[in-house]
C-alpha positions in Angstrom: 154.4 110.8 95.8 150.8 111.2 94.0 148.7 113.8 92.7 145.9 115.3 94.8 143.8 113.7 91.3 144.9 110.3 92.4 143.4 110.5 95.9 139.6 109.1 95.9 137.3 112.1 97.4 135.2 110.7 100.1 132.2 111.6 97.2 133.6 109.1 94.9 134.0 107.0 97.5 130.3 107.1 98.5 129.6 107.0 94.5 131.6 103.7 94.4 129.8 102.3 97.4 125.9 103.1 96.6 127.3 101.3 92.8 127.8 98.1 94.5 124.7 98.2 96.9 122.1 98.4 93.7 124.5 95.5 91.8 124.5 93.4 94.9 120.5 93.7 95.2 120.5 92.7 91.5 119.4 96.4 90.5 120.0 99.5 88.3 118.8 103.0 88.7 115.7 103.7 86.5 114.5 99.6 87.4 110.8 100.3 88.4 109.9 98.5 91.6 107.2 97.9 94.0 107.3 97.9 97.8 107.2 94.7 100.0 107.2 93.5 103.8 108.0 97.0 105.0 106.7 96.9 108.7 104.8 100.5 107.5 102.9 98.5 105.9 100.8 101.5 104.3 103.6 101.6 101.6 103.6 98.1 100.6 102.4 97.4 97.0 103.4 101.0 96.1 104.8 101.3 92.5 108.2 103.4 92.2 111.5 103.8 90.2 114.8 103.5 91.4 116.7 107.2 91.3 119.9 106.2 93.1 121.5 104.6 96.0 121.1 106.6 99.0 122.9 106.0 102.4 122.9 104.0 105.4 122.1 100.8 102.6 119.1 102.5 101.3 117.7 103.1 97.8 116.1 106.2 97.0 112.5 105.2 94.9 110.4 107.7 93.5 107.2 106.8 94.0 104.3 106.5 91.7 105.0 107.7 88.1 106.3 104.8 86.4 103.3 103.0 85.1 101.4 106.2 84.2 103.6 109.4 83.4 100.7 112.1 82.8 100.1 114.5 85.8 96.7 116.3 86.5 96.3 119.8 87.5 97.3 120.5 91.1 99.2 117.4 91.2 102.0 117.4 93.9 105.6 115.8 94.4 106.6 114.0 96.9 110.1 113.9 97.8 112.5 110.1 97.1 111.8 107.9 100.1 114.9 106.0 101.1 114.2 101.9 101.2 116.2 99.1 101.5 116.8 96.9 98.4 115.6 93.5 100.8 112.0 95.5 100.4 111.9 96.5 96.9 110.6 94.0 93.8 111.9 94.6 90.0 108.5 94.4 88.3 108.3 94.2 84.8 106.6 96.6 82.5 105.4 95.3 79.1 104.9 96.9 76.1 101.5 96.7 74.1 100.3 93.2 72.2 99.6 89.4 73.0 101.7 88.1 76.1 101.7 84.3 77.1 99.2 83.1 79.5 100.7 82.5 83.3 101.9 79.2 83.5 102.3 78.6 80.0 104.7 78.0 77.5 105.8 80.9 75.0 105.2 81.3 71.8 108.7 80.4 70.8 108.7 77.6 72.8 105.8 76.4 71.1 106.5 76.9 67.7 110.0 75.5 68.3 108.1 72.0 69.7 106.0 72.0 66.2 107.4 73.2 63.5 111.6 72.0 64.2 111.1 68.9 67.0 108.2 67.5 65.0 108.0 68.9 61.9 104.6 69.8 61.8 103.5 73.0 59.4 104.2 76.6 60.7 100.2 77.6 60.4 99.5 74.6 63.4 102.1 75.8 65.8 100.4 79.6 65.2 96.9 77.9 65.7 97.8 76.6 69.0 100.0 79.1 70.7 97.3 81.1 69.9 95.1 79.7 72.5 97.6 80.6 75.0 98.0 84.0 74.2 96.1 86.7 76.4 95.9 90.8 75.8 96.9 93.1 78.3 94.1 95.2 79.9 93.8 98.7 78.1 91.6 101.4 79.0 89.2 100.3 75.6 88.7 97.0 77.3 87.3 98.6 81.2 83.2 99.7 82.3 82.0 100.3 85.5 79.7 97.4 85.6 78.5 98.3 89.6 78.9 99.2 93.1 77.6 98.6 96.3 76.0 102.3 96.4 77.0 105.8 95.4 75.6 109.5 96.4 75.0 110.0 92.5 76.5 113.2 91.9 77.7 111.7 88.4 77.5 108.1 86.4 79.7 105.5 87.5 82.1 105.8 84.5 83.4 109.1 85.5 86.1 107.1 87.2 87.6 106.2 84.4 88.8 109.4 83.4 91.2 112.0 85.3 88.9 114.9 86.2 89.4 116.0 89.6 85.4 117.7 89.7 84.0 114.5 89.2 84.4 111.2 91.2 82.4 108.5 93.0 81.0 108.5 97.0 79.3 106.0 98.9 75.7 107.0 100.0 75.6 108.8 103.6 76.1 106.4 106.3 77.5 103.5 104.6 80.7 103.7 106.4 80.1 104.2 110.1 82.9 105.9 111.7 85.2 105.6 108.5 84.8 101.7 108.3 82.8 99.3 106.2 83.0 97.4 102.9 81.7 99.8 100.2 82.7 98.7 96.7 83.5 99.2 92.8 83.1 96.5 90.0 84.8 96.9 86.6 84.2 94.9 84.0 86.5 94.1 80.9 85.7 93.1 77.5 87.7 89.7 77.6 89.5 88.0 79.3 93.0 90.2 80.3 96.4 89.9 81.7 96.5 93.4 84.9 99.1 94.2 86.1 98.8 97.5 88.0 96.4 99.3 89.5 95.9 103.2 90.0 94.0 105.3 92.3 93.7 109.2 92.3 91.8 110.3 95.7 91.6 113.9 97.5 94.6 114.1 100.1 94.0 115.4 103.8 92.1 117.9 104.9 90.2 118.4 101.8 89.6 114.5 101.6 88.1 112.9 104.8 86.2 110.5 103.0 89.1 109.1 100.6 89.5 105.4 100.4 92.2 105.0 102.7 92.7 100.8 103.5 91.3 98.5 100.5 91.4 95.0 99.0 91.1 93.6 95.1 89.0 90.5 94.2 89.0 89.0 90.8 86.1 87.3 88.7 87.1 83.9 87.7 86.1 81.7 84.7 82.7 81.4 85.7 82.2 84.8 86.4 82.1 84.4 90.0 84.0 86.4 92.8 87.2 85.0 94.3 88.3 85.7 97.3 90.1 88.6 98.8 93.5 88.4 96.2 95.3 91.5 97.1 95.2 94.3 100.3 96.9 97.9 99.6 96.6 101.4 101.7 96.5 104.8 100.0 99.1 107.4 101.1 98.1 111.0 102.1 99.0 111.9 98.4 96.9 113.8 95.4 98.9 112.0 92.6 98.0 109.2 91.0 99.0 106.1 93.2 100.2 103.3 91.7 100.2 99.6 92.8 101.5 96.5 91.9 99.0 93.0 91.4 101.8 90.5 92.6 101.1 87.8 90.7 99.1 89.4 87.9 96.1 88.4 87.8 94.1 87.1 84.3 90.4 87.9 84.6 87.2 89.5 82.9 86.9 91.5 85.9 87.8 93.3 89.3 86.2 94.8 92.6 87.7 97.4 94.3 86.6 96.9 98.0 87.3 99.9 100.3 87.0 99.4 103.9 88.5 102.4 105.5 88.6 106.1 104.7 90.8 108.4 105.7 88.9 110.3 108.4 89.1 106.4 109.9 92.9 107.1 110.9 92.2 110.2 112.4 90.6 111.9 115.9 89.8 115.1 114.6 88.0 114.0 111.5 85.0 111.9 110.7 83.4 110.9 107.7 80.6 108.1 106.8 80.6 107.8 103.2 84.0 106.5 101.5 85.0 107.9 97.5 87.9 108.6 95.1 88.6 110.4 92.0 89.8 107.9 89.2 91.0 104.1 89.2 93.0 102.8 86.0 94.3 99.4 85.0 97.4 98.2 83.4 
């Protein structure tokens, strides 16, 4: 005989079960995780944490949130979406100070070559791992250094900040039936390690003119442009949207190239001009 105690309840069951679908996948609930090759693709590059196995081989992923905490006034939450582990990758969020350049030794690594294989003094191993340290982007480091044009309700820089009475349009006609390539340059103070990128835009109906479909391009050593490095969508959403720069990217600037706004997707709405409310690095 057994005791009813004894018998596994089909909700422990489940428990036991969702347990081994986030270990198989190599993940933990509270693992912060972008979206990837998800055939709506609208979601992919979309920044979220891990809440808890769902069902049917899904994780549940709260998105947005888990690069930037802070919530602005009439903010709204969107429900857990439910994704399967095959389309979510474990990014890593770092902490504040010097990290090593991509492609580069560490620190450790370097000091261990110098100072114990070869026995050279500690102050020359410092010296040169120093040259392959880089700092992570902070807010301190970013300016609006351009765009292509704007309706000049307010400066440039008030994109920097979380305001939802300020923001930043493309003059009238720029973006004929909701399509075009109106853009925003930052620059930053050095050369930085980013990591993530935010956007805060007006959702549906009250936002026919939000950038909807846009692309990242990155400044290289010479300063110049490179080519299109990374293609994201916004969601119909009024928190701030978070996405993921897979690689990072090192660089002493970025444009922010919008080429669709929302009315674009639409037939009931139209809208020639393209804007959003804040953008932030990390």
């Amino acid at each position: 005989f057994f005791f009813f105690s004894d018998v596994p309840s089909k909700l422990s069951l489940r428990m036991a079960a969702n347990d081994l679908l986030l270990h198989e996948a190599g993940l933990v609930v509270g693992d912060v995780v972008c979206l990837e090759n998800l055939s709506s693709r609208g979601f992919n590059g979309h920044v979220g944490q891990i809440i808890s196995a769902s069902h049917e081989e899904r994780v549940a992923v709260a998105l947005h949130g888990a690069i930037w905490d802070d919530e602005a006034e009439g903010d709204v939450k969107s429900a857990p979406i439910a994704i399967k582990p095959t389309n979510l990758r474990r990014v890593a969020i770092q902490g504040l100070g010097g990290i090593s350049v991509l492609d580069s030794v560490s620190q450790t690594a370097v000091q261990r070559l110098f100072e114990e294989g070869w026995g050279l003094p500690n102050n020359i191993a410092a010296h040169v791992s120093s040259f392959l340290r880089i700092a992570r982007v902070s807010p301190e480091d970013v300016s609006v250094s351009g765009c292509s044009s704007c309706m000049g309700d307010f400066p440039l820089d008030v994109v920097l900040n979380s305001r939802k009475n300020e923001w930043w349009i493309s003059k009238p006609r720029s973006m004929a039936r909701g399509v075009g390539n109106e853009f925003l340059d930052f620059s930053f103070s050095n050369m930085v390690r980013v990591s993530f990128l935010g956007i805060r835009i007006p959702p549906l109906p009250y936002g026919p003119l939000s950038v909807r479909a846009f692309h990242v391009m990155a400044r290289g050593a010479s300063g110049a442009l490179d080519g299109v490095m990374y293609e994201f969508t916004t969601l119909d959403r009024s928190d701030l949207q978070e996405f993921a720069l897979v690689p990072p990217i090192e660089t002493t600037g970025l444009r922010i190239c919008c080429t669709s706004n929302a009315a674009a997707g639409t037939r009931h709405l139209s809208a020639d001009s393209v804007g959003l409310f804040e953008v932030r690095f990390s």
